[in-house]
C-alpha positions as CSV (number, residue, x, y, z in Angstrom):
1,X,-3.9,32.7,-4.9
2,X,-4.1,28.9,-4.3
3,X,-6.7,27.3,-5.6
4,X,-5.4,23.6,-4.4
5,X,-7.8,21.6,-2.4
6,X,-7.5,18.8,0.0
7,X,-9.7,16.2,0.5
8,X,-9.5,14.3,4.0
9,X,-8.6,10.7,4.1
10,X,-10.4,8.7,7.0
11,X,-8.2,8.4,9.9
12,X,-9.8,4.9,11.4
13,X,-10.5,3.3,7.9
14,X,-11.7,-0.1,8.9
15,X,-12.8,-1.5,5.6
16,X,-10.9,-3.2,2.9
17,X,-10.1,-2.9,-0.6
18,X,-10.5,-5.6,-3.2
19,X,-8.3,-5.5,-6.1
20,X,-9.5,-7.6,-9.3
21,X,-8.2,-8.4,-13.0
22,X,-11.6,-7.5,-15.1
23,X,-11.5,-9.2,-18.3
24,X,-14.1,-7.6,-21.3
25,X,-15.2,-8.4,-24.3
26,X,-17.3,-6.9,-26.8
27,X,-19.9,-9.2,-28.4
28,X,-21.1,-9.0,-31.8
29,X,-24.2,-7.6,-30.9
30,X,-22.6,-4.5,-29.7
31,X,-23.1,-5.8,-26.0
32,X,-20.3,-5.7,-23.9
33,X,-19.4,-8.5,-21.4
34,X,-17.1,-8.3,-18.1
35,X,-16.5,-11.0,-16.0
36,X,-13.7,-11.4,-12.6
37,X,-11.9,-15.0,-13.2
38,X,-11.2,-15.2,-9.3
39,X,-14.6,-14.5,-8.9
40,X,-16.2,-18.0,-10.0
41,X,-19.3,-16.7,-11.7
42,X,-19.0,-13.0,-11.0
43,X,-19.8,-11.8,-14.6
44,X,-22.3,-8.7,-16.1
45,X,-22.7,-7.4,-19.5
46,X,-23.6,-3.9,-20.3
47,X,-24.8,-1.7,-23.6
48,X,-21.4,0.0,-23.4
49,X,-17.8,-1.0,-21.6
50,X,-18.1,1.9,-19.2
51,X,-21.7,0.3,-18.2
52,X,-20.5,-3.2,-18.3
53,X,-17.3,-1.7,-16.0
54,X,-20.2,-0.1,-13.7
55,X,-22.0,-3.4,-13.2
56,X,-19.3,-5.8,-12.8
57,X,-18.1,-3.9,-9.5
58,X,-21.1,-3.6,-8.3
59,X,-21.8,-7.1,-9.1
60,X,-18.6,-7.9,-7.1
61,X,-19.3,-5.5,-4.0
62,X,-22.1,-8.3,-3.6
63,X,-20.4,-11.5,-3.9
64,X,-18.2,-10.3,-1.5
65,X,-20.6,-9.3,0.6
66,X,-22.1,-12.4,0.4
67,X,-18.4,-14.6,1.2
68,X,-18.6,-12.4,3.8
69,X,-21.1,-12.6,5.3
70,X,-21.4,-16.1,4.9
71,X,-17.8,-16.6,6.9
72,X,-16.7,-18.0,3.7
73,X,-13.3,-17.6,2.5
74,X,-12.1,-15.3,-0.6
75,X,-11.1,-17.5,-3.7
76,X,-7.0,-17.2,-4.6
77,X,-6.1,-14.4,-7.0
78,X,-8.0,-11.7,-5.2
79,X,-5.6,-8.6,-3.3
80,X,-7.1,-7.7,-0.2
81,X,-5.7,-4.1,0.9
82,X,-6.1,-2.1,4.4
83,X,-6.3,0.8,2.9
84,X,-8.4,3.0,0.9
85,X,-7.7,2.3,-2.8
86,X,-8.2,4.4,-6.4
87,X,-7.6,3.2,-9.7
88,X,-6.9,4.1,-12.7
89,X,-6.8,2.9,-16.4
90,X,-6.0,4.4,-19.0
């Protein structure tokens, strides 16, 4: 019996992919901060590093929106793929 599943990748993927260096730190309040260098003032802070992690890419999904949207052009040090993209740290 196979119990493998495939999940489709979209065909006529239009988007792109962002790829960023996160750099975290955890303060001594037990906060933890995360912040995208290439990103002039893209930072977040979260009770935990997986929350901070959660609100710094959401906190990016907007700023680049916002370049975006804006016609204005993405800083140096940012990958720009055109292609679907998953990663992983471990």
């Amino acid at each position: 019996m196979n119990d493998i599943r495939y999940i489709p990748i979209e065909k006529n993927f239009s988007g792109r992919s962002y790829v960023f260096h996160v750099e975290l730190t955890n303060k001594s309040n037990g906060y933890w901060i995360a912040w995208i260098a290439s990103l002039p003032g893209c930072a977040a802070w979260g009770c935990s590093k997986d929350e901070a992690l959660e609100v710094i890419t959401k906190t990016a999904q907007l700023y680049l929106r916002m370049l975006v949207e804006k016609g204005l052009h993405l800083p140096d040090g940012v990958t720009v793929m055109q292609t679907p993209v998953i990663a992983v740290t471990v």
